[in-house]
C-alpha positions in Angstrom: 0.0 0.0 0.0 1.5 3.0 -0.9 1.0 6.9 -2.4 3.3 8.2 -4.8 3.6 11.1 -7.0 5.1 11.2 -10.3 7.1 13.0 -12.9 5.8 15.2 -15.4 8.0 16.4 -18.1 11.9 15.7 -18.6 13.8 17.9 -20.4 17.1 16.5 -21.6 20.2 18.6 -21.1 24.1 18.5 -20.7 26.0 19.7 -18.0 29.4 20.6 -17.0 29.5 18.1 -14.0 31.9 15.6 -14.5 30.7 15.7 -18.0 27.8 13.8 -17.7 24.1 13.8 -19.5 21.3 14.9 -17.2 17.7 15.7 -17.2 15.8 18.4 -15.8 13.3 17.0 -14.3 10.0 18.7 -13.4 8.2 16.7 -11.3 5.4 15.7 -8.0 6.9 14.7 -4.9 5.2 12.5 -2.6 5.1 16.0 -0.5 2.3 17.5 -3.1 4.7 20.0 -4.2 6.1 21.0 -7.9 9.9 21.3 -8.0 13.0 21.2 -10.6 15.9 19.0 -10.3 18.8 18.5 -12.3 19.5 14.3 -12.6 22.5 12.4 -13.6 20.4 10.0 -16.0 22.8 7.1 -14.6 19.9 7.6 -12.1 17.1 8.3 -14.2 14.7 5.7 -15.9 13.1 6.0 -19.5 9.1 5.0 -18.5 8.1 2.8 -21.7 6.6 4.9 -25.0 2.6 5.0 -23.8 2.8 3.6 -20.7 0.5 5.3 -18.1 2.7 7.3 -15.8 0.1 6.2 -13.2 0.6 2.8 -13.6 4.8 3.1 -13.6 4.3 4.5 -10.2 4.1 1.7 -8.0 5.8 -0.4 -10.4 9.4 1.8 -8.7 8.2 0.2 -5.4 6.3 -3.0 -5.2 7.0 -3.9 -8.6 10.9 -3.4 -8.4 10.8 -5.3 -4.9 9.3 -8.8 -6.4 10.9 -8.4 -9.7 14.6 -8.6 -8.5 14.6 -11.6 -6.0 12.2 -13.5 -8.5 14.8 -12.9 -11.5 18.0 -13.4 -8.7 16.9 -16.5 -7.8 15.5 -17.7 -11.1 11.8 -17.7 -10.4 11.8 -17.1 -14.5 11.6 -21.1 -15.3 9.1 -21.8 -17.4 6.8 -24.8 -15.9 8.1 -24.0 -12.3 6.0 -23.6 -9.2 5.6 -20.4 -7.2 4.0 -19.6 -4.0 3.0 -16.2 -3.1 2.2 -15.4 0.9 -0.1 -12.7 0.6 -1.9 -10.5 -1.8 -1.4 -7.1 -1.3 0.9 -4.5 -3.1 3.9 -7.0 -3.4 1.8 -9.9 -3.6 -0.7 -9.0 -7.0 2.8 -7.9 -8.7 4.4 -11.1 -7.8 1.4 -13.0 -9.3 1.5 -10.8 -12.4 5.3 -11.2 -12.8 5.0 -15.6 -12.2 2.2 -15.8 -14.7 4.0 -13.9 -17.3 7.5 -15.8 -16.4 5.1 -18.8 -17.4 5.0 -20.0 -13.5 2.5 -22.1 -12.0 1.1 -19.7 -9.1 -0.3 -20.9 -6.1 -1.3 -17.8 -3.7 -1.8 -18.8 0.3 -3.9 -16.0 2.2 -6.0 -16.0 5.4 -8.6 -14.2 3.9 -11.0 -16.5 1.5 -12.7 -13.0 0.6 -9.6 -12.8 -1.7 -9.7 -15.6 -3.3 -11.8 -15.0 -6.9 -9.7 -12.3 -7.1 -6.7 -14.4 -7.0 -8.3 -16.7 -9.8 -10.3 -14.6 -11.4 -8.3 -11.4 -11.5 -5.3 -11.9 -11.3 -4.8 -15.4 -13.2 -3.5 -17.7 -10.4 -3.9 -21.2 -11.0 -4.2 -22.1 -7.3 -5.8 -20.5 -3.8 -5.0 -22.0 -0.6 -6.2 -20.9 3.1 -3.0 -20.7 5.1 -4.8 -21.8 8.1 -6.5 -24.3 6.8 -4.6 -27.6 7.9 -6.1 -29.9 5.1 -5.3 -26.9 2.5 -1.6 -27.0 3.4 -0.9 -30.4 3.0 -2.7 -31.0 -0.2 0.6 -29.1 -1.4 3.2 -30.3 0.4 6.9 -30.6 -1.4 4.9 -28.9 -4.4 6.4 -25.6 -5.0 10.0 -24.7 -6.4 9.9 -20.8 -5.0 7.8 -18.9 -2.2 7.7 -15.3 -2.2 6.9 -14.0 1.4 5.2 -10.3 0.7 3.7 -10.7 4.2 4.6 -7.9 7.0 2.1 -9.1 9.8 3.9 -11.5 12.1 3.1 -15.6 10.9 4.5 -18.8 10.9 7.3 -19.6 8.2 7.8 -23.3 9.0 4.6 -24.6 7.6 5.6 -23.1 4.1 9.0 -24.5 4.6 7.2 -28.1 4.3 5.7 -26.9 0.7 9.0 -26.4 -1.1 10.6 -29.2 -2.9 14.0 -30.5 -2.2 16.2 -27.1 -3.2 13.5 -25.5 -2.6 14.0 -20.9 -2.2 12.1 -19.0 -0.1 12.4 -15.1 0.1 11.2 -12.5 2.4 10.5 -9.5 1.0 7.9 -8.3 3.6 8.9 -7.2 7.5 7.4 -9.6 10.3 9.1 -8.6 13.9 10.4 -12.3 14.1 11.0 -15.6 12.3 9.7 -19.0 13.8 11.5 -22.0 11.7 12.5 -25.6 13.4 16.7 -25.9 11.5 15.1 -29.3 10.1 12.4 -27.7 8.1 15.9 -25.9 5.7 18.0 -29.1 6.3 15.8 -31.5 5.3 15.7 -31.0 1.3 18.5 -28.3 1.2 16.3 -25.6 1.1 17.1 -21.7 1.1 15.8 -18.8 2.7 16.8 -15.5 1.7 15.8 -11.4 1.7 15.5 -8.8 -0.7 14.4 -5.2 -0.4 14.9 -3.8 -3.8 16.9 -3.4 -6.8 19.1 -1.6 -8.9 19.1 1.2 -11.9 19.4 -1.8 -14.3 16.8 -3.9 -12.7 14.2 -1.2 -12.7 14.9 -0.4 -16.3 14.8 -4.3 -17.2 11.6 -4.5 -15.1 10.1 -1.6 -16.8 10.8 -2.5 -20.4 9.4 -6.0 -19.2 6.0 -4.9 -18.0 5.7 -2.8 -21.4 6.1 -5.5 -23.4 3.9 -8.2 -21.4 1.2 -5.4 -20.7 1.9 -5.8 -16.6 0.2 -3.0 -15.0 -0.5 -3.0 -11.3 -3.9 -2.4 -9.7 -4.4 1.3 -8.7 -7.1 3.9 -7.1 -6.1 7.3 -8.5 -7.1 10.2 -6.3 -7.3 13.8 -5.9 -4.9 15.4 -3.6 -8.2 16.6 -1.8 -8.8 12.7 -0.5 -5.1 11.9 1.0 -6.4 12.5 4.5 -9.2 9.9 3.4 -6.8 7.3 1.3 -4.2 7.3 4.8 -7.8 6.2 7.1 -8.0 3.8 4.2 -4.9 2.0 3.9 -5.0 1.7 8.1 -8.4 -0.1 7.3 -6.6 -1.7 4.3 -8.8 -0.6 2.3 -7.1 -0.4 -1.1 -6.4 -2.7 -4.5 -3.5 -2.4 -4.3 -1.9 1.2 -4.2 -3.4 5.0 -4.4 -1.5 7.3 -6.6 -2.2 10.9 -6.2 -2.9 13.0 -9.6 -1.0 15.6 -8.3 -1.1 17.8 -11.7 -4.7 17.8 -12.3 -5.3 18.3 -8.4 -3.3 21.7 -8.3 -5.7 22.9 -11.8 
C-alpha cells in the first residue's frame, strides 16, 4: 500500500559536472509539491513509449521489490512452481510477474474473501487458506519458489514443508520475528533468503518487461483533496492495491 507522486515532463540537457548527460526534471513529490531538479540519467529511468505514468508508479516500489529476488533467484523457469504469501501491493505484482514468467502460481492468504480475485483477476492457478490444515498439506513438497510479501507476524515453517527438495524461499515483507524448526531448511536443502529492492538496471529491465507483457499493477487514482481519506483507508486496508495521487490535475 503505498501513495506516490510522479514525474511530469523531462527535459534532456548536458551539464558541466563531470561531464555527464542529465535531465531536468520537473516533477510531483510525494510531498504535493512541484519542484525542478537536475538528474545524472545514470539515475534516471526512461518510462516505456505509452505507458501510463500512473501505472509506472508503483511499479518503482512493489513492482521493483518482487521483480529482482524472482529474476535473482531464477523464479523465470518456465513450468516451475511459485508460491506467493499474501496479496497485497507486493503480492498482486508477484502473481503478475510468475504468470508472465510462465509460472504455476499458487497464492496462500487467510482471507478467503480474496480468493476470486486471485483466480479470477489476477490469473493464479491455485488459492489456498493458510490456516487451513487440510489446504496446506494437499501441497506439500509442491512448490519450487515462495515469495513472502507478508509484514504481519506468521509462521514460516509450515511453508517451509511446501518447497521441494532445493527448494527458495524469500522474504520480502517485515514480520518482527522468524519462527522456523533448522530441520524444516536441512531436510531437502532448502534456502531462505531477503531482498528489499533493486538496482538502476533492474528497474529499467523491469520496466521494459511490463511494457512489453502489458503488466500493470492495480491502482485507485485520487485527488490530492482525499489523502487524509486514502491514509484512514490503507489503516483499514482498504485499497487494491496502491493510491497514486494525480498531483497535476489536483493543483488545476
Amino acid at each position: 500500500m503505498f501513495i506516490s507522486g510522479y514525474i511530469t515532463r523531462v527535459f534532456p540537457s548536458f551539464r558541466q559536472m563531470h561531464n555527464s548527460f542529465h535531465y531536468l526534471i520537473e516533477a510531483t513529490s510525494v510531498m504535493y509539491s512541484l519542484f525542478l531538479a537536475f538528474v545524472n540519467c545514470r539515475y534516471c529511468h526512461k518510462i516505456p513509449e505509452n505507458f501510463p505514468m500512473e501505472l509506472a508508479a508503483p511499479l518503482l516500489c512493489a513492482g521493483i521489490t518482487v521483480y529482482t529476488p524472482m529474476k535473482r533467484h531464477k523464479m523465470n523457469q518456465p513450468g516451475k512452481s511459485l508460491g506467493v504469501i499474501g496479496l497485497g501491493g507486493l503480492g498482486h505484482m508477484a502473481v503478475k510477474f510468475g504468470k508472465a514468467f510462465g509460472l504455476n502460481v499458487t497464492v496462500f492468504s487467510t482471507s478467503v474473501s480474496k480468493k476470486e480475485e486471485a483466480l479470477t483477476l489476477l490469473g493464479a492457478d491455485r488459492f489456498v487458506i493458510s490456516s487451513d490444515e487440510q489446504q496446506m498439506k494437499a501441497v506439500a513438497n509442491s512448490l519450487d519458489f515462495i515469495i513472502d510479501t507478508a509484514s504481519g507476524d506468521h509462521p514460516l515453517e509450515p511453508y517451509m514443508w511446501l518447497l521441494k527438495t532445493s527448494g527458495i524461499l524469500v522474504l520480502v515483507g517485515f514480520p518482527s520475528k522468524l519462527e522456523f524448526s533448522p530441520a524444516s531448511i536441512i531436510l531437502g536443502a532448502k534456502t531462505v533468503a531477503g531482498s528489499l529492492t533493486g538496482g538502476t538496471k533492474d528497474i529499467q529491465e523491469m520496466l521494459d518487461f511490463c511494457a512489453a507483457k502489458s503488466i500493470f499493477p492495480k491502482v485507485e487514482v485520487i485527488p490530492i483533496q482525499y489523502a487524509n481519506d486514502a491514509l484512514e483507508r490503507l489503516i483499514k486496508r482498504d485499497v487494491k492495491y496502491r493510491f497514486v495521487i494525480d498531483i497535476e490535475n489536483s493543483l488545476k
